[in-house]
PDB file of N, CA, C, O and CB in Angstrom:
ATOM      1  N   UNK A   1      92.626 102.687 137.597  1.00  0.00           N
ATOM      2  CA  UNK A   1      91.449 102.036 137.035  1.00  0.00           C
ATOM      3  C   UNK A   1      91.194 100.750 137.813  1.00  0.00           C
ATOM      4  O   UNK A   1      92.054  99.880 137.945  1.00  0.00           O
ATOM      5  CB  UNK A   1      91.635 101.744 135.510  1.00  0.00           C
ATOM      6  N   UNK A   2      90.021 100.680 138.297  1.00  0.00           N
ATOM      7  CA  UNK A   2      89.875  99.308 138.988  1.00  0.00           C
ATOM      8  C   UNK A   2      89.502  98.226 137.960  1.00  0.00           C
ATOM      9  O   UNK A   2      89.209  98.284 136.766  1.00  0.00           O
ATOM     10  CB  UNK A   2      88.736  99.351 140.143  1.00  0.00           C
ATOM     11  N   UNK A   3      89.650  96.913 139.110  1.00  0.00           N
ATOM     12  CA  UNK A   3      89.310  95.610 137.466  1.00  0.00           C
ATOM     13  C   UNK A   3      88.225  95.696 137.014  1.00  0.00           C
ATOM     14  O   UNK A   3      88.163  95.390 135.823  1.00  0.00           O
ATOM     15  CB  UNK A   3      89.279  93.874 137.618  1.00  0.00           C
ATOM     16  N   UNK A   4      86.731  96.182 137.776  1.00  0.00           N
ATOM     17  CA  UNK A   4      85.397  96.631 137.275  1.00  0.00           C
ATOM     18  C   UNK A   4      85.696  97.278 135.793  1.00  0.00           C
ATOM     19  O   UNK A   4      85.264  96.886 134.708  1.00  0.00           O
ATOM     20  CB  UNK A   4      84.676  97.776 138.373  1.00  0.00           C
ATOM     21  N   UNK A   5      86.434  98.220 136.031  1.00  0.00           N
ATOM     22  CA  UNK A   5      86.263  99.137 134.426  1.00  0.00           C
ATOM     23  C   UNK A   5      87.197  98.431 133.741  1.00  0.00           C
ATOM     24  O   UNK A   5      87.299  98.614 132.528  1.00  0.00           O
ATOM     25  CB  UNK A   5      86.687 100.983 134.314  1.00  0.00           C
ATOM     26  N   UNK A   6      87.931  97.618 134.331  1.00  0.00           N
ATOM     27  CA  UNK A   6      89.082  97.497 133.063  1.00  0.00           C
ATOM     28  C   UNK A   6      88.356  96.238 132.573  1.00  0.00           C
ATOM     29  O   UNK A   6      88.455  95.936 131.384  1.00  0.00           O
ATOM     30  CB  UNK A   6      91.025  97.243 133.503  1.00  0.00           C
ATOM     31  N   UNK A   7      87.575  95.428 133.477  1.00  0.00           N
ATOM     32  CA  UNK A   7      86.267  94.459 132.673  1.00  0.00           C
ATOM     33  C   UNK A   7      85.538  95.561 132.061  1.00  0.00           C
ATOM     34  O   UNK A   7      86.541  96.172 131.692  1.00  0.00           O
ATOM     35  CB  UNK A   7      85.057  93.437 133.798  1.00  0.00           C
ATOM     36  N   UNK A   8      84.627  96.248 131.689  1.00  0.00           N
ATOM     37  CA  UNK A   8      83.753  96.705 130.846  1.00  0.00           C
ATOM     38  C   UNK A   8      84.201  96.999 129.934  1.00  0.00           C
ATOM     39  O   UNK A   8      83.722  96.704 128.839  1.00  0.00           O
ATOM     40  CB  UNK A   8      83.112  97.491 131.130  1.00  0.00           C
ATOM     41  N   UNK A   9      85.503  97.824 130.132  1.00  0.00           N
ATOM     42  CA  UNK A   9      86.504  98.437 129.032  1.00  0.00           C
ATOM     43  C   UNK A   9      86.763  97.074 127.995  1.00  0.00           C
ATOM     44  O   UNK A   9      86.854  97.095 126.767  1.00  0.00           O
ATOM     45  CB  UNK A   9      88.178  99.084 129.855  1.00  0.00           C
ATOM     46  N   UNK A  10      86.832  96.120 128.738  1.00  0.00           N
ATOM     47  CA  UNK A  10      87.221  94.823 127.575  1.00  0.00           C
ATOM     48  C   UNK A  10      86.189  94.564 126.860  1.00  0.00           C
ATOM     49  O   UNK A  10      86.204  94.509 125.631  1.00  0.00           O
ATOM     50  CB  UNK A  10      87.635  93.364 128.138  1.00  0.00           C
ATOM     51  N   UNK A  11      85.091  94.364 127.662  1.00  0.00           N
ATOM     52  CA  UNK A  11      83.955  93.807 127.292  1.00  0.00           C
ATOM     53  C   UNK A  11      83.495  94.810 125.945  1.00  0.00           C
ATOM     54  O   UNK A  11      83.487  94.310 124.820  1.00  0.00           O
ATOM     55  CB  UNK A  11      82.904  93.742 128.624  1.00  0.00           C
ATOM     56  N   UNK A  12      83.315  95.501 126.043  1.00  0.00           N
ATOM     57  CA  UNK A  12      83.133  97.106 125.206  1.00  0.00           C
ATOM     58  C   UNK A  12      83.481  97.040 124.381  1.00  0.00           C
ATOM     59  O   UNK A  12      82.626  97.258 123.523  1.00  0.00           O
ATOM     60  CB  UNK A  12      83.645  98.311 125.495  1.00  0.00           C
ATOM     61  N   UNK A  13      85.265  96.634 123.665  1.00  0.00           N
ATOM     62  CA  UNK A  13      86.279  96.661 122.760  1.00  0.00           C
ATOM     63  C   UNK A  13      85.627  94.828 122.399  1.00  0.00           C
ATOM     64  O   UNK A  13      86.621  94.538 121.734  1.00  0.00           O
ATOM     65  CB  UNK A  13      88.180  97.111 123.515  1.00  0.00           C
ATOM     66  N   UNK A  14      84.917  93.737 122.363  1.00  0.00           N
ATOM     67  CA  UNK A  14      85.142  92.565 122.251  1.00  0.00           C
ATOM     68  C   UNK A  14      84.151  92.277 121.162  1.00  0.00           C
ATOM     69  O   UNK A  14      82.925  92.387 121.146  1.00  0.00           O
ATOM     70  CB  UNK A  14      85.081  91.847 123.490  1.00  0.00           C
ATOM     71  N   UNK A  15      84.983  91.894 120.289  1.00  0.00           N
ATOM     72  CA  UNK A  15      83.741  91.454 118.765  1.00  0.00           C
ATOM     73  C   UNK A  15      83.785  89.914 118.646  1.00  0.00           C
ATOM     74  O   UNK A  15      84.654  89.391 119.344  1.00  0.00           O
ATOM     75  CB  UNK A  15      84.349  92.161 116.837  1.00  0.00           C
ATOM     76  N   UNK A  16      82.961  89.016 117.844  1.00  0.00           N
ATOM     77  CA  UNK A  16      82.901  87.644 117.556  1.00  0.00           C
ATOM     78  C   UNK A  16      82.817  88.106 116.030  1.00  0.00           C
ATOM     79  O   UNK A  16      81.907  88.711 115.463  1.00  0.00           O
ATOM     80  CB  UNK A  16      81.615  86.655 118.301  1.00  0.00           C
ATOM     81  N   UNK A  17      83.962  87.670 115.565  1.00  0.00           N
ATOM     82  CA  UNK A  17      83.921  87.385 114.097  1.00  0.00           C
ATOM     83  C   UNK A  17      83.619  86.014 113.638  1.00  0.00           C
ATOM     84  O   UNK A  17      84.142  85.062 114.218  1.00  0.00           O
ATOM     85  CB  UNK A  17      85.157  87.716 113.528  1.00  0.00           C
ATOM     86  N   UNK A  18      82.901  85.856 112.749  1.00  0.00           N
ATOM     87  CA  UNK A  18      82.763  84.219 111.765  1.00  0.00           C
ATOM     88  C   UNK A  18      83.091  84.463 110.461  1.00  0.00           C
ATOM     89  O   UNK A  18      82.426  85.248 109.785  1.00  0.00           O
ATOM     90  CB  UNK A  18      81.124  83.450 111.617  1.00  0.00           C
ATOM     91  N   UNK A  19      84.225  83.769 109.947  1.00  0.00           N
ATOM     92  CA  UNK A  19      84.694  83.990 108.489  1.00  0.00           C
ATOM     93  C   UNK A  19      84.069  82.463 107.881  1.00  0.00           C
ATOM     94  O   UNK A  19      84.281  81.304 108.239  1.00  0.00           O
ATOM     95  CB  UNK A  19      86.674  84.245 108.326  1.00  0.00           C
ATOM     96  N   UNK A  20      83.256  83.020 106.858  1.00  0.00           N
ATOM     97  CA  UNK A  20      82.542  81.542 106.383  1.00  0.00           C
ATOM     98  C   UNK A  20      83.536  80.814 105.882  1.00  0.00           C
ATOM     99  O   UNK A  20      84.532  81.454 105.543  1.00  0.00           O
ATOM    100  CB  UNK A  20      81.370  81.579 105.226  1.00  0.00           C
ATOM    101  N   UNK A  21      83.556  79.453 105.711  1.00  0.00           N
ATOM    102  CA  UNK A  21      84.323  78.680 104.980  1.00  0.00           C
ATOM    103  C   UNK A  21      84.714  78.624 103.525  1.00  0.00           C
ATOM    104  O   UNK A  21      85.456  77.807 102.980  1.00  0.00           O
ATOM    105  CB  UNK A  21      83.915  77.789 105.200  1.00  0.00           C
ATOM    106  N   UNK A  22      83.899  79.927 102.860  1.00  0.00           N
ATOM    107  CA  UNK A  22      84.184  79.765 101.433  1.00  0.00           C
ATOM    108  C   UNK A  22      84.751  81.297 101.321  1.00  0.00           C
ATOM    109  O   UNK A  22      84.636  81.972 100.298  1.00  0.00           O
ATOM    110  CB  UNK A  22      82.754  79.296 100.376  1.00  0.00           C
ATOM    111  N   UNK A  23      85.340  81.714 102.446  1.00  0.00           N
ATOM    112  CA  UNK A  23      86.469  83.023 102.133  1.00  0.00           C
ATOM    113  C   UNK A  23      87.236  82.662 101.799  1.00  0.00           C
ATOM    114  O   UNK A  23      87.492  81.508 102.142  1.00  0.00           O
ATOM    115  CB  UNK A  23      87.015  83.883 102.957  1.00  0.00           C
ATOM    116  N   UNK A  24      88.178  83.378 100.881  1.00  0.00           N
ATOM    117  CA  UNK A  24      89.540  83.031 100.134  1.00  0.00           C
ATOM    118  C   UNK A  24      90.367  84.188 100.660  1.00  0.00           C
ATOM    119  O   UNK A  24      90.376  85.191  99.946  1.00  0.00           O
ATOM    120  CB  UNK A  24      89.470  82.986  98.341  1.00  0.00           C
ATOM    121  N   UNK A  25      91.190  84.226 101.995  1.00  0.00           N
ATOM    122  CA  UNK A  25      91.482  85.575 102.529  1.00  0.00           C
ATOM    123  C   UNK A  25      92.801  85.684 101.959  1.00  0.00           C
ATOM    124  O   UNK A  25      93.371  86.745 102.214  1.00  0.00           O
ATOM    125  CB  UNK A  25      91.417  85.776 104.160  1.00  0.00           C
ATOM    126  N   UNK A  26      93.384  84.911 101.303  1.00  0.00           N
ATOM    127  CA  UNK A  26      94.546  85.098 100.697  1.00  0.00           C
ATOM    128  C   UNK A  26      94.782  85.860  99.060  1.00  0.00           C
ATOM    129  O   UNK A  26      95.784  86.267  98.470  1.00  0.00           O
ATOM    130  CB  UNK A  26      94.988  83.767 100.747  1.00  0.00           C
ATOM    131  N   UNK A  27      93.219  85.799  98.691  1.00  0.00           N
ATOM    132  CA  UNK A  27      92.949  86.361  97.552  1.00  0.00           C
ATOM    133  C   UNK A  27      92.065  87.782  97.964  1.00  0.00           C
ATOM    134  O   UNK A  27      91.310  88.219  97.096  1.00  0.00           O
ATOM    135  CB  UNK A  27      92.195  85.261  96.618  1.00  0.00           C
ATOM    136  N   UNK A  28      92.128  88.318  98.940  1.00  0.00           N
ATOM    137  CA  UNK A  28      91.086  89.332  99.343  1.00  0.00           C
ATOM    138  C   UNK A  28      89.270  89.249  99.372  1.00  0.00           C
ATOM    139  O   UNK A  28      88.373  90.086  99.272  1.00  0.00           O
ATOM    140  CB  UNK A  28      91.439  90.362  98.433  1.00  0.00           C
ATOM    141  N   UNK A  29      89.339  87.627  99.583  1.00  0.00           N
ATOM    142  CA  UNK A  29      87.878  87.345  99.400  1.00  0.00           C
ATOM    143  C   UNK A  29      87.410  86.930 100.912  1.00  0.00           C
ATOM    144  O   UNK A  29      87.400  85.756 101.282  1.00  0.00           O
ATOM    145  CB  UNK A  29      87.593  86.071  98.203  1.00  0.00           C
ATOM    146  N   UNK A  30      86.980  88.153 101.838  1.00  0.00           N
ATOM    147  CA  UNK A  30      86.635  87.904 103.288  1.00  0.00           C
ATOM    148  C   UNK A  30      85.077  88.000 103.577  1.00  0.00           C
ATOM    149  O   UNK A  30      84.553  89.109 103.472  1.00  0.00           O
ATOM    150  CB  UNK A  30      87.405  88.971 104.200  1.00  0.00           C
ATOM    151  N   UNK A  31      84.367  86.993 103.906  1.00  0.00           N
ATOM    152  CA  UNK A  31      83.121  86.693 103.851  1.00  0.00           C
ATOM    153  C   UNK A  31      82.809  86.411 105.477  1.00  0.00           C
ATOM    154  O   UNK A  31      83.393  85.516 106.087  1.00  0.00           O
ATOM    155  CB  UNK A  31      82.874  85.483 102.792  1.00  0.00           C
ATOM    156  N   UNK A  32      82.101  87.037 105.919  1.00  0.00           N
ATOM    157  CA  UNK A  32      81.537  86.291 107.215  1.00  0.00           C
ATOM    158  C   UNK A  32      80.610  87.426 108.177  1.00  0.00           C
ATOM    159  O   UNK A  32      79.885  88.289 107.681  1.00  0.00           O
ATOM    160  CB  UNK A  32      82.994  85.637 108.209  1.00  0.00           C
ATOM    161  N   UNK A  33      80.811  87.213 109.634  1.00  0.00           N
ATOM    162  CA  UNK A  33      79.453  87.628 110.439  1.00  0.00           C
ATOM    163  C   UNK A  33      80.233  88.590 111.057  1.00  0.00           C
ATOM    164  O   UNK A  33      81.427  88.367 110.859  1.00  0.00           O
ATOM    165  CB  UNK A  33      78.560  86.489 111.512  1.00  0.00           C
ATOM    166  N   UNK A  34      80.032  89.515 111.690  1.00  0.00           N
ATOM    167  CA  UNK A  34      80.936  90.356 113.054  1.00  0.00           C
ATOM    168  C   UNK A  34      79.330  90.489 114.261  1.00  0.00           C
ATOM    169  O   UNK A  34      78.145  90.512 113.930  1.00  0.00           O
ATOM    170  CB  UNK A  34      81.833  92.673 112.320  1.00  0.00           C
ATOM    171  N   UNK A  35      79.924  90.550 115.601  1.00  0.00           N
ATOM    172  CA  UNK A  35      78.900  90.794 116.582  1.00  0.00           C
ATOM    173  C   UNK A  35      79.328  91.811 117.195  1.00  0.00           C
ATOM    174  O   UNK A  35      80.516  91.962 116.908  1.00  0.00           O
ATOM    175  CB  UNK A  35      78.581  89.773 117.474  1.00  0.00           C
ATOM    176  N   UNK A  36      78.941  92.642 117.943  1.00  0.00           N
ATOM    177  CA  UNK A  36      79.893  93.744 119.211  1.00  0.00           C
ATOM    178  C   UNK A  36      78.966  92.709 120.664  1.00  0.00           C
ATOM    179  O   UNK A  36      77.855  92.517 121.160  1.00  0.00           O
ATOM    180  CB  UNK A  36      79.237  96.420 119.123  1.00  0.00           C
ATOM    181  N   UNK A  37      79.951  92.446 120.740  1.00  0.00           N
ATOM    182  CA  UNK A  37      79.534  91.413 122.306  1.00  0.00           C
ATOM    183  C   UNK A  37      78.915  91.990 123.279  1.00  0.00           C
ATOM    184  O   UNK A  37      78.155  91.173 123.798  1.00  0.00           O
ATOM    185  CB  UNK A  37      80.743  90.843 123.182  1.00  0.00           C
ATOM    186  N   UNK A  38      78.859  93.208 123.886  1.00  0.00           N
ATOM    187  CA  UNK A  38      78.332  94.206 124.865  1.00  0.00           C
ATOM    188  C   UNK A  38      77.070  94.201 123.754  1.00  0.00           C
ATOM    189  O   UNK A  38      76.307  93.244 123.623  1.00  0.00           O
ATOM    190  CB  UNK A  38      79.358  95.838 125.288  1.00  0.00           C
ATOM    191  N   UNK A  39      77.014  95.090 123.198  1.00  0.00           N
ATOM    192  CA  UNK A  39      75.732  95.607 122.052  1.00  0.00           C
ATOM    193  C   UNK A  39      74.938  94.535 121.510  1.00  0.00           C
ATOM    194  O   UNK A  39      73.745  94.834 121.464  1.00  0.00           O
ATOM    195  CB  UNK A  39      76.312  96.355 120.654  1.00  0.00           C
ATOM    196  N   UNK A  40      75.185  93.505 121.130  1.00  0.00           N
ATOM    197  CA  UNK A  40      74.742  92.583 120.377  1.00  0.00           C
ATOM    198  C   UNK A  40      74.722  92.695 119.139  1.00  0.00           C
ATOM    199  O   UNK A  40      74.585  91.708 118.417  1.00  0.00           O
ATOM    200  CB  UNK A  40      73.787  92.309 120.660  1.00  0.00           C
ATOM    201  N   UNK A  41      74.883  94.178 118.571  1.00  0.00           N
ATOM    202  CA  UNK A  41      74.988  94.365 117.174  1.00  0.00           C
ATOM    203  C   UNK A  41      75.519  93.709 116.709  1.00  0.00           C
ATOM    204  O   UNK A  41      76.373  93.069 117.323  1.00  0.00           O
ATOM    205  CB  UNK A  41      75.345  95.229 116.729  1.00  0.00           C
ATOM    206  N   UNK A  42      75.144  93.402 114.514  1.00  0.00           N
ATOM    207  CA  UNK A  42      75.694  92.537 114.210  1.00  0.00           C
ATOM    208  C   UNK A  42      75.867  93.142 113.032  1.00  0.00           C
ATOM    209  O   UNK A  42      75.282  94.205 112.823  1.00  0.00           O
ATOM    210  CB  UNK A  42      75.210  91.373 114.392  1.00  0.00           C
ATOM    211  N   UNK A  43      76.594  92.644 112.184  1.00  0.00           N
ATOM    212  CA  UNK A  43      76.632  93.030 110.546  1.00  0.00           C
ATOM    213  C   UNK A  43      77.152  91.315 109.615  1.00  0.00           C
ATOM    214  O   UNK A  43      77.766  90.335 110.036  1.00  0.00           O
ATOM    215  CB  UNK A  43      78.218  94.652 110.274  1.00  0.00           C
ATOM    216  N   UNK A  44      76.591  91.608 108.357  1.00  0.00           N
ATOM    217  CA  UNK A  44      77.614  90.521 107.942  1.00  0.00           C
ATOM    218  C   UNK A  44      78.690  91.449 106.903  1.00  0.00           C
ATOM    219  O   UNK A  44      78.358  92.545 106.449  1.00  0.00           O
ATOM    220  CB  UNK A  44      76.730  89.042 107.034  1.00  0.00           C
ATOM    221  N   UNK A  45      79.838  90.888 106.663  1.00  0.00           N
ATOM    222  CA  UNK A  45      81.005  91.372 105.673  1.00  0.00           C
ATOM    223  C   UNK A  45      81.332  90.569 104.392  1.00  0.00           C
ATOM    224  O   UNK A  45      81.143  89.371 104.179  1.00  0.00           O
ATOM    225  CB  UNK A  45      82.316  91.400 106.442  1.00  0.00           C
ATOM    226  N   UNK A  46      81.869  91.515 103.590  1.00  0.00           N
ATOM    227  CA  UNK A  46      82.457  90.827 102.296  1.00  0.00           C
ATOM    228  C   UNK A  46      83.709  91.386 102.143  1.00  0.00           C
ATOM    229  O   UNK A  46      84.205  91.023 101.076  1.00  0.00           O
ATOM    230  CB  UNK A  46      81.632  91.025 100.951  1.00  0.00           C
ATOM    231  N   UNK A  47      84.545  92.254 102.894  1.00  0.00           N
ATOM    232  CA  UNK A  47      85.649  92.781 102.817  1.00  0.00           C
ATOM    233  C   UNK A  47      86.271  92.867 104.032  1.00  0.00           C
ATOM    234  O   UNK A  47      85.678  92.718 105.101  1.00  0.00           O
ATOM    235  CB  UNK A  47      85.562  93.843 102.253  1.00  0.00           C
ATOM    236  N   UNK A  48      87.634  93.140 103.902  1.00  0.00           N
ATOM    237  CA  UNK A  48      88.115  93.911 105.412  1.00  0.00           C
ATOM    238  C   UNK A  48      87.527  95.009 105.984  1.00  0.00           C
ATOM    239  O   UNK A  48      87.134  95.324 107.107  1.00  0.00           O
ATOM    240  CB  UNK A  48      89.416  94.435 105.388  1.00  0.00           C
ATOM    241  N   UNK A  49      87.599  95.710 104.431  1.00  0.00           N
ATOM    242  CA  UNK A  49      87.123  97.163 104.603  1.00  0.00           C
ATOM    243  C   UNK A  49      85.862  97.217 105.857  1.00  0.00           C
ATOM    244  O   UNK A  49      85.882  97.819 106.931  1.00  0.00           O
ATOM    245  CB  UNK A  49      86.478  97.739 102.970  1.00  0.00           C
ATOM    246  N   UNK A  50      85.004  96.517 105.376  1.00  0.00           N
ATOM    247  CA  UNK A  50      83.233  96.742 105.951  1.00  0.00           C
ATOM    248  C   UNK A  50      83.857  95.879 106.931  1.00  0.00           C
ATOM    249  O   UNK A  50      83.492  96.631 107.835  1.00  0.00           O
ATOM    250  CB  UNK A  50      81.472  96.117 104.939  1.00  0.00           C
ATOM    251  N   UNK A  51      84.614  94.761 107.697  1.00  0.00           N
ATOM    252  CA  UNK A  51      84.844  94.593 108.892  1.00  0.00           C
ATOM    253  C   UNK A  51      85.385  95.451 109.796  1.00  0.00           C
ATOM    254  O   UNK A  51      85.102  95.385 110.992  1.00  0.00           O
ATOM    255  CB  UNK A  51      85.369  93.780 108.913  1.00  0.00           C
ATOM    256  N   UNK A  52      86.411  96.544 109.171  1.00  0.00           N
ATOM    257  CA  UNK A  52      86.835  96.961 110.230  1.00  0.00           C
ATOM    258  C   UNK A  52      85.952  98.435 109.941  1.00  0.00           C
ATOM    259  O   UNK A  52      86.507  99.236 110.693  1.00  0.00           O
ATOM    260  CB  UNK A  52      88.534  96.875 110.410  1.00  0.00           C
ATOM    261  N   UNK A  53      84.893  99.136 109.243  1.00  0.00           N
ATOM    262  CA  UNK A  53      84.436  99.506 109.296  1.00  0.00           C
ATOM    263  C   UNK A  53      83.068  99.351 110.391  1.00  0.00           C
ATOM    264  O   UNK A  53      82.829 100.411 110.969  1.00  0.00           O
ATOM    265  CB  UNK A  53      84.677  99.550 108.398  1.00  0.00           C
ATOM    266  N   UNK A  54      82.369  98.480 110.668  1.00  0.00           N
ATOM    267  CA  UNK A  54      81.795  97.832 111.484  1.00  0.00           C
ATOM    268  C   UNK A  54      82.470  98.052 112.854  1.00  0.00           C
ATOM    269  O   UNK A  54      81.837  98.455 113.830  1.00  0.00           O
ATOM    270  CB  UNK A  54      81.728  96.566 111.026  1.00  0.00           C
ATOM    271  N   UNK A  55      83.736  97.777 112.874  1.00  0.00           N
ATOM    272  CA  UNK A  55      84.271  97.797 114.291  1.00  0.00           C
ATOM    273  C   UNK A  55      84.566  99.333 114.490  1.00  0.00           C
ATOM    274  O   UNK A  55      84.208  99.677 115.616  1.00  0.00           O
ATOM    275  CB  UNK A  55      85.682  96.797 114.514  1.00  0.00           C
ATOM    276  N   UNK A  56      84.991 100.148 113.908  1.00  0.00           N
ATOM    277  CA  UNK A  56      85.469 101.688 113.942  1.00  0.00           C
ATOM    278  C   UNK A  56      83.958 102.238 114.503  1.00  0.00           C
ATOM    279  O   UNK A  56      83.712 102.390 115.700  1.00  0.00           O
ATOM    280  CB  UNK A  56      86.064 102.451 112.150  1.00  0.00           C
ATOM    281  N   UNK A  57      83.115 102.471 113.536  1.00  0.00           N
ATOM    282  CA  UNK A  57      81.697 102.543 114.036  1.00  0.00           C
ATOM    283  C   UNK A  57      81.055 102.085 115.524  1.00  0.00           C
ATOM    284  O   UNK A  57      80.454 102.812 116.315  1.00  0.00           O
ATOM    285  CB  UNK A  57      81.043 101.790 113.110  1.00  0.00           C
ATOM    286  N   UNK A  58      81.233 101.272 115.601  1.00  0.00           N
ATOM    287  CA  UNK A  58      80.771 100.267 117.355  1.00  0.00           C
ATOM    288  C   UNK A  58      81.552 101.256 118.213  1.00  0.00           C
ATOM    289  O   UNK A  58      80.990 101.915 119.088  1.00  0.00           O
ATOM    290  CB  UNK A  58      81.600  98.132 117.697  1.00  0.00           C
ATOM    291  N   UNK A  59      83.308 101.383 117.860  1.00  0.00           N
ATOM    292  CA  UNK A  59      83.464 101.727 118.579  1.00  0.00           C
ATOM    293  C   UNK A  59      83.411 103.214 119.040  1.00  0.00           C
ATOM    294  O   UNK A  59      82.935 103.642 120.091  1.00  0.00           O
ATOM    295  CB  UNK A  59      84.112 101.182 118.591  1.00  0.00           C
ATOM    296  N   UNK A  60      84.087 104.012 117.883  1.00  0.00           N
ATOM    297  CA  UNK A  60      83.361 105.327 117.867  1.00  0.00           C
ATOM    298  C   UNK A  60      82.345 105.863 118.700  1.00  0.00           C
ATOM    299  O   UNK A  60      82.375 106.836 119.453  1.00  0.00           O
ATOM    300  CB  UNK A  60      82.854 105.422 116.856  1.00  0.00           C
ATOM    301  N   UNK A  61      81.584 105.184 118.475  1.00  0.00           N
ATOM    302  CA  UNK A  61      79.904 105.423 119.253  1.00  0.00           C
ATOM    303  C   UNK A  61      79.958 104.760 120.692  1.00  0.00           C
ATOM    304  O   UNK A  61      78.942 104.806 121.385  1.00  0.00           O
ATOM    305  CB  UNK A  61      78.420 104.485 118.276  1.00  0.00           C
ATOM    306  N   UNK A  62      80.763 104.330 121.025  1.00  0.00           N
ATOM    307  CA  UNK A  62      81.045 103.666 122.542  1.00  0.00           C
ATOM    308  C   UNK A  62      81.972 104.868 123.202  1.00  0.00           C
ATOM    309  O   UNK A  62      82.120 105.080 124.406  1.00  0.00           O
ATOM    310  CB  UNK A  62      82.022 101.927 122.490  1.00  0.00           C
ATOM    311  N   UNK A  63      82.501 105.526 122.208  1.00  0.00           N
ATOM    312  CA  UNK A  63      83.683 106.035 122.883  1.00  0.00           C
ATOM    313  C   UNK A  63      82.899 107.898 123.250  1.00  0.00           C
ATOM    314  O   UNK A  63      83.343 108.677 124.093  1.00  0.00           O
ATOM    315  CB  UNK A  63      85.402 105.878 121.552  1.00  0.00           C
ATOM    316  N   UNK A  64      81.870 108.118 122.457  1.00  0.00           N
ATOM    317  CA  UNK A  64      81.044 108.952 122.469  1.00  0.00           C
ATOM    318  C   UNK A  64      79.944 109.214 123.379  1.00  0.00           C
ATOM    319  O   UNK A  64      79.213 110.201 123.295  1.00  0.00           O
ATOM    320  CB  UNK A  64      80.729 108.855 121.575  1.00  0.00           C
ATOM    321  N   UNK A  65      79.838 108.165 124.377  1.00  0.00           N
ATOM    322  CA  UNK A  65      78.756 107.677 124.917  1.00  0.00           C
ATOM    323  C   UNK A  65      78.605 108.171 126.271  1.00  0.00           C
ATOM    324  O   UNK A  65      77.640 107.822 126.951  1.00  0.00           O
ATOM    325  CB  UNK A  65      78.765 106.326 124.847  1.00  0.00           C
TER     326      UNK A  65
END
């Protein structure tokens, strides 16, 4: 694999999460933004669940592509 793909390959896999300041992640209360950095897609979350749902999805469909 050259560094070309093994850059896209990163780039591809790379999310920006923002957990707002009024998550309580110790109580299961996860609030914030997700981006897919390549895509620009965005979602906001209230769980893990729908975060890493968000990311399974992005990637799924990247990996399909």
């Amino acid at each position: 694999m050259s560094h070309n793909t093994d850059q896209q390959c990163l780039v591809s896999r790379t999310f920006l999460v923002h957990v707002r300041t009024d998550a309580d992640i110790r109580h299961g209360r996860l609030l914030g933004r997700i981006e897919h950095v390549q895509s620009g897609d965005a979602a906001h979350f209230q769980s893990i669940d729908e975060l890493v749902s968000f990311m399974t999805i992005l990637l799924e469909r990247r990996s399909h592509a």
